[in-house]
mmCIF file of the C-alpha atoms, coordinates in Angstrom:
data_MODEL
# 
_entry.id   MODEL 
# 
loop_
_atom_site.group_PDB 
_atom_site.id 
_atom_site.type_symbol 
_atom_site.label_atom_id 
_atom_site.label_alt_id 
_atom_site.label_comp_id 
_atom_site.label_asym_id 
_atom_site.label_entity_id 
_atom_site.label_seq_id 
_atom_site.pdbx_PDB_ins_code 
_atom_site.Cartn_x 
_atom_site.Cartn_y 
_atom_site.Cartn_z 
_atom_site.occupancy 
_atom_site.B_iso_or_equiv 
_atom_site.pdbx_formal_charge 
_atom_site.auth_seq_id 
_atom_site.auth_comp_id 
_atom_site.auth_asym_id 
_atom_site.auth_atom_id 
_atom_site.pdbx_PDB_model_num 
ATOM 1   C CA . UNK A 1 1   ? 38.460  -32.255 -7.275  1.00 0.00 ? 1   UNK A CA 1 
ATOM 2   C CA . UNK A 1 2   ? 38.517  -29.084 -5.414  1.00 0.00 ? 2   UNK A CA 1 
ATOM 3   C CA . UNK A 1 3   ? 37.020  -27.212 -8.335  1.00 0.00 ? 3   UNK A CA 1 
ATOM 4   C CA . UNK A 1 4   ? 34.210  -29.640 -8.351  1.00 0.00 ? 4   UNK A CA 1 
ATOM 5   C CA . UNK A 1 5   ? 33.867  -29.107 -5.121  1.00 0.00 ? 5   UNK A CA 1 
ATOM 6   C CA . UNK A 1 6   ? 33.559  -25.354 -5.488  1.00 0.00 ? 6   UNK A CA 1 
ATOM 7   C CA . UNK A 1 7   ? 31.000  -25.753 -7.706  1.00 0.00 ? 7   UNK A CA 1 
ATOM 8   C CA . UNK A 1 8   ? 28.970  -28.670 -6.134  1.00 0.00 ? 8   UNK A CA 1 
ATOM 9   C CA . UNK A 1 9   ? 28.075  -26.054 -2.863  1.00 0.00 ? 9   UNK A CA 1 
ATOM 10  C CA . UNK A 1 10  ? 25.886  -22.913 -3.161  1.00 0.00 ? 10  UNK A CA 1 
ATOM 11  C CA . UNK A 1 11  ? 25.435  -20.213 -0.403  1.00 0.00 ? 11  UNK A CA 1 
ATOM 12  C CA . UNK A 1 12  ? 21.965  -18.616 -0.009  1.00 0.00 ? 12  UNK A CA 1 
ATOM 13  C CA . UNK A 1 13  ? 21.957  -15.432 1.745   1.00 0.00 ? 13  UNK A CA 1 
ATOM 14  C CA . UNK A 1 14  ? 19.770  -14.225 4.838   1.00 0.00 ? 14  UNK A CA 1 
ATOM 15  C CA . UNK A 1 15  ? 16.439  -13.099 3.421   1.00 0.00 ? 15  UNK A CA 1 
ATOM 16  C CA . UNK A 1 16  ? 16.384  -14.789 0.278   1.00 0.00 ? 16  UNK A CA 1 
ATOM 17  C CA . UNK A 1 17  ? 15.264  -18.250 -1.590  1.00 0.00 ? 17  UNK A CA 1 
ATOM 18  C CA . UNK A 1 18  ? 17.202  -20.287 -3.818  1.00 0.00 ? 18  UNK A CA 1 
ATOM 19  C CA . UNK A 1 19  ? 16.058  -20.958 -7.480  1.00 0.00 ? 19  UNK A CA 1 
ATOM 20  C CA . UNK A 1 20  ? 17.546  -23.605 -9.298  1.00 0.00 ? 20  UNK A CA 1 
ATOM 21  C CA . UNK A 1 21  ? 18.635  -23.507 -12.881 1.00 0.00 ? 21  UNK A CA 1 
ATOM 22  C CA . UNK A 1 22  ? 20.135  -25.709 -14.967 1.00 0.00 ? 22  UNK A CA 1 
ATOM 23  C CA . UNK A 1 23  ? 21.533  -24.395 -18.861 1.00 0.00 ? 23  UNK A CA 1 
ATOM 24  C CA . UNK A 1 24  ? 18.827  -21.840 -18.197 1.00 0.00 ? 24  UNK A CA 1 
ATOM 25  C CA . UNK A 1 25  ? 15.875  -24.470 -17.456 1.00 0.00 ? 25  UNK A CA 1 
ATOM 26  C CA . UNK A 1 26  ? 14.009  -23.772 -14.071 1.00 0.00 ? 26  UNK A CA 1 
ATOM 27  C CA . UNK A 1 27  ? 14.104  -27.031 -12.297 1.00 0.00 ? 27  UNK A CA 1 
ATOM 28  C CA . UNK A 1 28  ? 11.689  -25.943 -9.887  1.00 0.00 ? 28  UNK A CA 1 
ATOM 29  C CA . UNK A 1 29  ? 13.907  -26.751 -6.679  1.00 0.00 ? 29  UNK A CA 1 
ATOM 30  C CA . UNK A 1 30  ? 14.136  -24.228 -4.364  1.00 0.00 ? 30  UNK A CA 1 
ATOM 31  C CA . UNK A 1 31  ? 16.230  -24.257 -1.326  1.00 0.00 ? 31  UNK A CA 1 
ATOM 32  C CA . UNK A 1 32  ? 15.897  -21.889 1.891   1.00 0.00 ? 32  UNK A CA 1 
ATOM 33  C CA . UNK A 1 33  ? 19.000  -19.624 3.243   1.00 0.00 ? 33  UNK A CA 1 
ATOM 34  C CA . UNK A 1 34  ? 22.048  -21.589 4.343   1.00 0.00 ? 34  UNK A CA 1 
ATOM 35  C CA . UNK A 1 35  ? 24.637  -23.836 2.484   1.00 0.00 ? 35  UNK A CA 1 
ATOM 36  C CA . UNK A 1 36  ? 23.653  -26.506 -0.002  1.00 0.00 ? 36  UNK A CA 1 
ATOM 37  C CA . UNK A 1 37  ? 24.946  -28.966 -2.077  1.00 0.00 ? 37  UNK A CA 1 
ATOM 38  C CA . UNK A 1 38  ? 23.953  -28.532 -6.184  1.00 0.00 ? 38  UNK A CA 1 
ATOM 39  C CA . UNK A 1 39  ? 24.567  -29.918 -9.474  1.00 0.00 ? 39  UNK A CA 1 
ATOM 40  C CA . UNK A 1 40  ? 27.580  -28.590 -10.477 1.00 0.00 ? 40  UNK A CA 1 
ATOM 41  C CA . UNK A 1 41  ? 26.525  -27.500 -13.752 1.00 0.00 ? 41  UNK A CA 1 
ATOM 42  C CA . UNK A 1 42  ? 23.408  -25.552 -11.392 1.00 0.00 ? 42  UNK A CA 1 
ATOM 43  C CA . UNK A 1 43  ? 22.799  -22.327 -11.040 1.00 0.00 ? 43  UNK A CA 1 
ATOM 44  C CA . UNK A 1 44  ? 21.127  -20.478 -8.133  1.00 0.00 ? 44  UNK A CA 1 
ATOM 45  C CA . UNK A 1 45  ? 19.390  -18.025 -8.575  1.00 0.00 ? 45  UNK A CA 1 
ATOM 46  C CA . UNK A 1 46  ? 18.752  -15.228 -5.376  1.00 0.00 ? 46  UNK A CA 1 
ATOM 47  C CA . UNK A 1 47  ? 15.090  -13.824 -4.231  1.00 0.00 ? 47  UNK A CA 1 
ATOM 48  C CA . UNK A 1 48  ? 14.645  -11.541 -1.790  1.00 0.00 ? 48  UNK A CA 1 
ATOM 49  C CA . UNK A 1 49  ? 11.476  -13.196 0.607   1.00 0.00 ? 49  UNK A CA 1 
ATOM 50  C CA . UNK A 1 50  ? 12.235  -9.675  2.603   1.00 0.00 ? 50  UNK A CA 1 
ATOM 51  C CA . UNK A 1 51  ? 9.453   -7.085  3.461   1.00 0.00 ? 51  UNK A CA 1 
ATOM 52  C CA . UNK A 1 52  ? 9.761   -4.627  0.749   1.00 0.00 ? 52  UNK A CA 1 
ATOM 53  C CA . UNK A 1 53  ? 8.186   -1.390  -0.278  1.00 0.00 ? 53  UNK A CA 1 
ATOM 54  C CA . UNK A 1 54  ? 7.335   0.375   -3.650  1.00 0.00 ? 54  UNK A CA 1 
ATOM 55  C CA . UNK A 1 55  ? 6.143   3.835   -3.569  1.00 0.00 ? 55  UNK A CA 1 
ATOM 56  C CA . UNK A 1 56  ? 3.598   4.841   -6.544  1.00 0.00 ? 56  UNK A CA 1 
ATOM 57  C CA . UNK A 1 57  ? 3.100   8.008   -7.705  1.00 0.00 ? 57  UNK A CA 1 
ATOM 58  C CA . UNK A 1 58  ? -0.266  8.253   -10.374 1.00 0.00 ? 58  UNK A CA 1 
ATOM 59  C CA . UNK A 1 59  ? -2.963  11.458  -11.103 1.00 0.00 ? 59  UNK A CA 1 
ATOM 60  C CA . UNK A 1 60  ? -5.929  9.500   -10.202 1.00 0.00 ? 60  UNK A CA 1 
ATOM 61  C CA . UNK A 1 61  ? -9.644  10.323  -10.983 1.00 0.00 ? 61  UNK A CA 1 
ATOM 62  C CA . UNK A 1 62  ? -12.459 11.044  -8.563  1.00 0.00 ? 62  UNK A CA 1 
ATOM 63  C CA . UNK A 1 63  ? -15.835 10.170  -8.952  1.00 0.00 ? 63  UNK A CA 1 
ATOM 64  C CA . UNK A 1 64  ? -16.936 13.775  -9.514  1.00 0.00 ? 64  UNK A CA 1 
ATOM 65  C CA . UNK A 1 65  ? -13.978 13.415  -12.842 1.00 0.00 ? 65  UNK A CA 1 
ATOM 66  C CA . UNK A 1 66  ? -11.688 15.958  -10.366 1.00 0.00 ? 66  UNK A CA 1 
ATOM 67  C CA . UNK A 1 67  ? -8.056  14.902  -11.137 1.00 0.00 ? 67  UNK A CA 1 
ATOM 68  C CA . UNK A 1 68  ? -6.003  14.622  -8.281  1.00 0.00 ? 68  UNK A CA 1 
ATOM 69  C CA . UNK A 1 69  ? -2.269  13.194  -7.831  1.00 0.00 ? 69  UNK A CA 1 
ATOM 70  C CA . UNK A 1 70  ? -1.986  10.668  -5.058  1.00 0.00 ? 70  UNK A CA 1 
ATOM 71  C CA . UNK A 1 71  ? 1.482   8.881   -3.674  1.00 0.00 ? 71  UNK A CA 1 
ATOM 72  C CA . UNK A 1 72  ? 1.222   5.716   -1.931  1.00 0.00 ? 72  UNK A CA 1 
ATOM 73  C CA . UNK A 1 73  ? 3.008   2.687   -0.751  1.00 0.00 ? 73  UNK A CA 1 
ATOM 74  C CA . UNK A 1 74  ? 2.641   -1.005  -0.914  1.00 0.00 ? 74  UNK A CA 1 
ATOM 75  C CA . UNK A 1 75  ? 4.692   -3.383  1.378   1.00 0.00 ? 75  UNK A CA 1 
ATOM 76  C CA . UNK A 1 76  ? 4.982   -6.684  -0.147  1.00 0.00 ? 76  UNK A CA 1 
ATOM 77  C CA . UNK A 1 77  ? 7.070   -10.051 0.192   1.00 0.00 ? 77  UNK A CA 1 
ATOM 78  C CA . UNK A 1 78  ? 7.464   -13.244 -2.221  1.00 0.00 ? 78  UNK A CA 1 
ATOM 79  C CA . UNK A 1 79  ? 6.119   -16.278 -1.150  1.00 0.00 ? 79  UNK A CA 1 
ATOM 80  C CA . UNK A 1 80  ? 9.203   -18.456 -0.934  1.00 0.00 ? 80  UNK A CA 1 
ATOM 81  C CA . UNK A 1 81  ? 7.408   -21.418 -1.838  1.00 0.00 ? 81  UNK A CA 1 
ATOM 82  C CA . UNK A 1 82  ? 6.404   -20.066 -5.414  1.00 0.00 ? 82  UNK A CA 1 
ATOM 83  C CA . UNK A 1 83  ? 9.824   -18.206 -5.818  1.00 0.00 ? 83  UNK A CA 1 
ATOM 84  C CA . UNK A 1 84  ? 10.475  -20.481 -8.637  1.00 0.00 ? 84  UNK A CA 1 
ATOM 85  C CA . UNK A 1 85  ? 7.230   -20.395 -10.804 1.00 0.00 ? 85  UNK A CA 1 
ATOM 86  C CA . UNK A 1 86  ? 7.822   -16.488 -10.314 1.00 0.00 ? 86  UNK A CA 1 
ATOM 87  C CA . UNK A 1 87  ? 11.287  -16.887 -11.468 1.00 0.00 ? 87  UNK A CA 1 
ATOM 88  C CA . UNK A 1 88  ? 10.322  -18.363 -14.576 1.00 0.00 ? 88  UNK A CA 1 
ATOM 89  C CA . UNK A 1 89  ? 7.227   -16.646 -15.188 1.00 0.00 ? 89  UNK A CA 1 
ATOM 90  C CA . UNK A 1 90  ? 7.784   -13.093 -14.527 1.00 0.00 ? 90  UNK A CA 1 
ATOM 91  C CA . UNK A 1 91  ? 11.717  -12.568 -13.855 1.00 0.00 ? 91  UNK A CA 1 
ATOM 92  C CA . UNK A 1 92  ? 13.266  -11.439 -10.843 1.00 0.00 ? 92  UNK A CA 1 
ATOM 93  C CA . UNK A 1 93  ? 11.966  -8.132  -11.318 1.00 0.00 ? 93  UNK A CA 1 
ATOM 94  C CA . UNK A 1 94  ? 8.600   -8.854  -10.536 1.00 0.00 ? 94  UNK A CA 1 
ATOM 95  C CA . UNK A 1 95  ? 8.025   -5.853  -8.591  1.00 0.00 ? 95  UNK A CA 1 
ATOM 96  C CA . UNK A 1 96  ? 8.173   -3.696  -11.958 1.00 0.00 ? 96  UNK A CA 1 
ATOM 97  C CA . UNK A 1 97  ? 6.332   -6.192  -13.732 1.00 0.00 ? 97  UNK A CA 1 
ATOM 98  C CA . UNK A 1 98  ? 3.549   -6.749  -11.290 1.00 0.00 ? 98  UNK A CA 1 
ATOM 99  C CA . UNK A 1 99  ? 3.277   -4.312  -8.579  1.00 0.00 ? 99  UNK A CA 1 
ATOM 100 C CA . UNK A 1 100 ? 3.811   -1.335  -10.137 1.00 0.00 ? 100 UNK A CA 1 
ATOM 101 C CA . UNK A 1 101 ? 1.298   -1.623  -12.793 1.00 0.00 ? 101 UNK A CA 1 
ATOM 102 C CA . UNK A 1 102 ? -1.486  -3.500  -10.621 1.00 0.00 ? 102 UNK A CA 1 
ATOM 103 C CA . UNK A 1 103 ? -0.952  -0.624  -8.015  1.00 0.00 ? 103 UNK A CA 1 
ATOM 104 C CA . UNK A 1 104 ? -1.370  1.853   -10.174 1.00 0.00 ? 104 UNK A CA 1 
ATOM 105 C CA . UNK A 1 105 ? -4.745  0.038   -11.531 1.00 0.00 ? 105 UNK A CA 1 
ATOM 106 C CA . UNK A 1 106 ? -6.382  -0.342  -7.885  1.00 0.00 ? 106 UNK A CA 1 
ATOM 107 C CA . UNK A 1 107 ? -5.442  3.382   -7.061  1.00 0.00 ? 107 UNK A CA 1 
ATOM 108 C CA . UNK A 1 108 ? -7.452  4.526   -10.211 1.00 0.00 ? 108 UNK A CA 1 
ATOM 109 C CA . UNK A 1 109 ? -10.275 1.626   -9.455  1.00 0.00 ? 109 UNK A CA 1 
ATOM 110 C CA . UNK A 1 110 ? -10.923 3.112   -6.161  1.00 0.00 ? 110 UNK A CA 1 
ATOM 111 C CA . UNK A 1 111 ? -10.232 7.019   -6.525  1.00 0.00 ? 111 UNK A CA 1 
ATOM 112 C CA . UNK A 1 112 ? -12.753 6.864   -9.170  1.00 0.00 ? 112 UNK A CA 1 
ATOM 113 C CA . UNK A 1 113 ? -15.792 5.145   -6.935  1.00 0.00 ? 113 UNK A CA 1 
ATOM 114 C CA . UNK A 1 114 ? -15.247 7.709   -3.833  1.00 0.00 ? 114 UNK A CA 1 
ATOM 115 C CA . UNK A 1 115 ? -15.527 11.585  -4.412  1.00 0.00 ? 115 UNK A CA 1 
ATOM 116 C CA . UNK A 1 116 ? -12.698 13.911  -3.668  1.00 0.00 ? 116 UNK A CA 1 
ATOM 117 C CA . UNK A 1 117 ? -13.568 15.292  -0.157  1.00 0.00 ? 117 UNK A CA 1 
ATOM 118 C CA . UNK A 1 118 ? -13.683 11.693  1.062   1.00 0.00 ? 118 UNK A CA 1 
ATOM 119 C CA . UNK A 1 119 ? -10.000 11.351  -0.135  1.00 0.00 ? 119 UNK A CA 1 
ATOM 120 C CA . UNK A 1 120 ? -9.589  14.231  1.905   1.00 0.00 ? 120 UNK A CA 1 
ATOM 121 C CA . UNK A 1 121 ? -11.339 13.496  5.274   1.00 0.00 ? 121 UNK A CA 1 
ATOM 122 C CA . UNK A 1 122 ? -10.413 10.576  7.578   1.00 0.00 ? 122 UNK A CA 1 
ATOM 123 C CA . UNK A 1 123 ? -11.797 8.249   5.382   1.00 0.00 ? 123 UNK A CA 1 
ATOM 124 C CA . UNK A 1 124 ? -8.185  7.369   3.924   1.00 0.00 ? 124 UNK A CA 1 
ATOM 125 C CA . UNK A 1 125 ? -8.075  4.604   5.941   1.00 0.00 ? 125 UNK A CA 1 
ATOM 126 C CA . UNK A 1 126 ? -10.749 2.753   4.865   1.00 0.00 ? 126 UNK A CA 1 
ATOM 127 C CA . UNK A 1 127 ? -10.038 3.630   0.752   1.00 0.00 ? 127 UNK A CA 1 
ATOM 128 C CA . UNK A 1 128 ? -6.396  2.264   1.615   1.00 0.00 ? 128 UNK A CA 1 
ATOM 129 C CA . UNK A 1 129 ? -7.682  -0.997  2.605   1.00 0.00 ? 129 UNK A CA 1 
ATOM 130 C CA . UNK A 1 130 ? -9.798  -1.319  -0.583  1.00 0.00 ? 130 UNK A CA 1 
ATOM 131 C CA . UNK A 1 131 ? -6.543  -0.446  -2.526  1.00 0.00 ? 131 UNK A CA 1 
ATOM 132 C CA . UNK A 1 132 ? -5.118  -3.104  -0.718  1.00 0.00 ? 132 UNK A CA 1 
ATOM 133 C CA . UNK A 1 133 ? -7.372  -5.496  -0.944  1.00 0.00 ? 133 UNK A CA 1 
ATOM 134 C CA . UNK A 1 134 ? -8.043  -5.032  -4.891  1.00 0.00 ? 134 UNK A CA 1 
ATOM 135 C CA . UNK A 1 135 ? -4.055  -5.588  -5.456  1.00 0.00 ? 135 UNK A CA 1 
ATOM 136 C CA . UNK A 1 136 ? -4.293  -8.698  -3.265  1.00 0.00 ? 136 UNK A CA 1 
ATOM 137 C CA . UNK A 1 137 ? -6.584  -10.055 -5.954  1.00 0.00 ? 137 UNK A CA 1 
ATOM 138 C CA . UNK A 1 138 ? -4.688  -9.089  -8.325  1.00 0.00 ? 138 UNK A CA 1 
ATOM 139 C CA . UNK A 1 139 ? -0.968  -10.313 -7.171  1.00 0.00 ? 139 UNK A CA 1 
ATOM 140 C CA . UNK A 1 140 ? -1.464  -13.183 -4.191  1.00 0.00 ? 140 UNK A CA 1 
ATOM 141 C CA . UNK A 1 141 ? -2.229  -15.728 -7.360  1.00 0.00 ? 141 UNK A CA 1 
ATOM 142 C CA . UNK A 1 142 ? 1.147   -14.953 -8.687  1.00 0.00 ? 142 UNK A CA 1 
ATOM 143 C CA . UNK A 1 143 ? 3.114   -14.979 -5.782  1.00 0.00 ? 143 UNK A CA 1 
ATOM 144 C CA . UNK A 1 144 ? 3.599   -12.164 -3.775  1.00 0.00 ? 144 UNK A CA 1 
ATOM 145 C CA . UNK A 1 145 ? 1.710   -11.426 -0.897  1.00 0.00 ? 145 UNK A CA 1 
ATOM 146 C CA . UNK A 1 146 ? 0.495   -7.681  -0.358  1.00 0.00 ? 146 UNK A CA 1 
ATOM 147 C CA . UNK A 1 147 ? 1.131   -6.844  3.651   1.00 0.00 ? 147 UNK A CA 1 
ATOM 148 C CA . UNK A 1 148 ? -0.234  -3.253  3.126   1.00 0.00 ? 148 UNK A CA 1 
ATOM 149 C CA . UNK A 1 149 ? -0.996  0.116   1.680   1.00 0.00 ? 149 UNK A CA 1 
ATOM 150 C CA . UNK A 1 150 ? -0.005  3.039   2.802   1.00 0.00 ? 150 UNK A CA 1 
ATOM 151 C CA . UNK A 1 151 ? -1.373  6.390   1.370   1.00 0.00 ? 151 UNK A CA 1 
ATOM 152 C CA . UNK A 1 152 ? 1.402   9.214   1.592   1.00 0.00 ? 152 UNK A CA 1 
ATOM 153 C CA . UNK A 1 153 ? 0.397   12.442  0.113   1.00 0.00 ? 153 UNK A CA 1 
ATOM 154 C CA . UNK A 1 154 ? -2.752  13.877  -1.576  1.00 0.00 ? 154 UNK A CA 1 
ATOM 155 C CA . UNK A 1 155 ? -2.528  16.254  -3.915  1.00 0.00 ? 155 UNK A CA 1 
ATOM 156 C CA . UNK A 1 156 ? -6.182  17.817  -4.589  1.00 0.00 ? 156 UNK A CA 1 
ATOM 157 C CA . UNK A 1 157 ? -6.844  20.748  -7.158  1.00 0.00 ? 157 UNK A CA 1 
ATOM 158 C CA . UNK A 1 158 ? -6.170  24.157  -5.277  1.00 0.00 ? 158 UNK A CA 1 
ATOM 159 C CA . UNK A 1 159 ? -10.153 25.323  -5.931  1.00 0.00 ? 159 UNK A CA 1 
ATOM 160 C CA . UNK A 1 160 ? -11.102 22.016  -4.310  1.00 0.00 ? 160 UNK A CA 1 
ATOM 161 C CA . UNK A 1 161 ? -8.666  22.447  -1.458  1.00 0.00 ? 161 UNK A CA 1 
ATOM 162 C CA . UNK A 1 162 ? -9.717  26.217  -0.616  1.00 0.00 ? 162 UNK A CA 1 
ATOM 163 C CA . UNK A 1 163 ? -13.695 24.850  -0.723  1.00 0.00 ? 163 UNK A CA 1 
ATOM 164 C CA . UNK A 1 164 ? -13.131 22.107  1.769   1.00 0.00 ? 164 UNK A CA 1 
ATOM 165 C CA . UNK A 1 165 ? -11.374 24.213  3.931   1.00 0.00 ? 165 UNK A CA 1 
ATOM 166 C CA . UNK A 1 166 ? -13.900 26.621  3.827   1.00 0.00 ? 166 UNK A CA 1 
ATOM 167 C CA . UNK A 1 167 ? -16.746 24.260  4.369   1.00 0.00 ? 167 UNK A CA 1 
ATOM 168 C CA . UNK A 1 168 ? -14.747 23.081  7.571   1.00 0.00 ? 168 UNK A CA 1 
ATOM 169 C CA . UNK A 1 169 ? -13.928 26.696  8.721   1.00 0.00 ? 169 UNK A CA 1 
ATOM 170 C CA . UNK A 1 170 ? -17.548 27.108  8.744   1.00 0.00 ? 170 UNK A CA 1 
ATOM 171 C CA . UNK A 1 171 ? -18.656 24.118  10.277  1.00 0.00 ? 171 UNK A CA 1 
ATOM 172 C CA . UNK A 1 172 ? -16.659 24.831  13.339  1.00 0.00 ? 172 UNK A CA 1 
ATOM 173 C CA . UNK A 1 173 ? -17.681 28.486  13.417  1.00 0.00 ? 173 UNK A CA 1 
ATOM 174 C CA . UNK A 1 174 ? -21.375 26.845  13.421  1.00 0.00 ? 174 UNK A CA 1 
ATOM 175 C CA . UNK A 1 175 ? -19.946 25.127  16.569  1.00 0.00 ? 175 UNK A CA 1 
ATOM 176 C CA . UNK A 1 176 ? -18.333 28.472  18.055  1.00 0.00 ? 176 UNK A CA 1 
ATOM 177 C CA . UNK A 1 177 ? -21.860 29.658  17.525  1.00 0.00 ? 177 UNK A CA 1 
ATOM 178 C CA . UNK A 1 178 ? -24.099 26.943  19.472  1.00 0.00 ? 178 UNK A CA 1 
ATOM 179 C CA . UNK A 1 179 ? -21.690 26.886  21.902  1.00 0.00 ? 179 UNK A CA 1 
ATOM 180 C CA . UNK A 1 180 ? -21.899 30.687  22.705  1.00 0.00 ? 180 UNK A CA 1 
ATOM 181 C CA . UNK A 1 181 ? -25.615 30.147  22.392  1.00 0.00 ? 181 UNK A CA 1 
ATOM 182 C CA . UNK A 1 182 ? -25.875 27.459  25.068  1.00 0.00 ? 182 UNK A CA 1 
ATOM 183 C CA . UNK A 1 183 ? -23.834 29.663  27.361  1.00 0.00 ? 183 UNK A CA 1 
ATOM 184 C CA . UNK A 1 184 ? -25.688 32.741  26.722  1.00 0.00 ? 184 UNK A CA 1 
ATOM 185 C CA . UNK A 1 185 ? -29.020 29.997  27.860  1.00 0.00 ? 185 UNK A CA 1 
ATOM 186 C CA . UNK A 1 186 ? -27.493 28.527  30.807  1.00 0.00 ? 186 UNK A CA 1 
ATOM 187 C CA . UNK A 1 187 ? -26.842 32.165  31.712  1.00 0.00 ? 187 UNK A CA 1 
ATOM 188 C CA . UNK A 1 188 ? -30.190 33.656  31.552  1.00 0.00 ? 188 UNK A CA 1 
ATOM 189 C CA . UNK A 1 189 ? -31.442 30.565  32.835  1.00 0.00 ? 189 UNK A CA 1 
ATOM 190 C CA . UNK A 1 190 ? -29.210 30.935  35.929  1.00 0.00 ? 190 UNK A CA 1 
ATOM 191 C CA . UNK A 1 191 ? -30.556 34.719  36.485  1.00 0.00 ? 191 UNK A CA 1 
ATOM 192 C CA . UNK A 1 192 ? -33.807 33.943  35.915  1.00 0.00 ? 192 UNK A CA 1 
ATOM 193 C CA . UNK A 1 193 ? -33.509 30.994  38.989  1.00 0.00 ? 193 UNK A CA 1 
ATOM 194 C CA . UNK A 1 194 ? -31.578 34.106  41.053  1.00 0.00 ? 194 UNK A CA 1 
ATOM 195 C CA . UNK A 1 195 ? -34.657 36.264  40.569  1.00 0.00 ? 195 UNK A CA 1 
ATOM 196 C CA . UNK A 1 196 ? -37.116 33.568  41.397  1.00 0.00 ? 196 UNK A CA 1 
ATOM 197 C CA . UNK A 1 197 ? -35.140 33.032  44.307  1.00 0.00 ? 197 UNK A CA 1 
ATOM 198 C CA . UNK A 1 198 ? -35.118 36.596  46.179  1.00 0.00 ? 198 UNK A CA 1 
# 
């Protein structure tokens, strides 16, 4: 009796869903953290439904065919209410199966409709949330919801790197200049008002 008792309770931890199987079959019960009675001849099976992060590392085109690597992150949780379908359809290690893969695939998709300097400039916010919302197409049907995307590192060819530098190094030198300008204006103008004046 107290064997069968043993074996008639399951234990889900903090964090996680509950997937039932029974000889192997997915019954498609789930059951939340806490204690629970079960079939004894049940197995549970433990999901995570925990924030979670997978970092991505790919060479990714640009739209000018410049190969650059980029490293990125997605944050990502399991809906708890399709743990099950996700248990028997995909395994518990859907984040190999699924993210990885469809992560890499939206990096590419994007990189490779925005040119290389764009990557580089403050526009990495904006091709982040396209990343992010082409993976939500691609994984939210099966069961795990993207949260976000977070690009980490950029690695752009060194001749590309030394251009864009240079392009910025003379853009604010081009600044330096007007600036100097204006002054050198504001002075004459200001003599020209003292001479006026005597």
């Amino acid at each position: 009796a107290a064997v069968l008792a043993f074996n008639s309770t399951a234990c889900v931890s903090t964090g996680h869903v509950g997937v039932v199987t029974v000889f192997g079959r997915v019954t498609g019960r789930t059951m939340p953290e806490g204690l629970h009675l079960v079939n004894p001849l049940a197995r549970v099976h433990e999901l995570s439904v925990k924030t979670q992060e997978v970092k991505e590392r790919a060479a990714v085109p640009s739209s000018e065919g410049l190969i650059m690597g980029l490293e990125a992150s997605v944050l990502y949780h399991l809906q708890p209410d399709r743990a099950a379908d996700v248990f028997q359809k995909v395994g518990p290690a859907y984040a190999e199966v699924l993210l990885g893969p469809n992560m890499r695939s939206a990096m590419r998709a994007v990189t490779a409709s925005n040119n290389a300097s764009t990557l580089y400039s403050d526009a990495r916010e904006t091709i982040a949330r396209q990343i992010l919302t082409d993976l939500q197409g691609q994984v939210q049907p099966r069961g795990i919801v993207s949260e976000n995307v977070l690009l980490r590192d950029l690695q752009l060819p060194d001749t590309l790197k030394q251009a864009i530098e240079a392009k910025q190094q003379a853009q604010q030198e081009a600044q330096r200049m007007e600036f100097v300008l204006q002054r050198e204006r504001q002075e004459a103008e200001r003599k020209r008002v003292e001479a006026q004046g005597i």
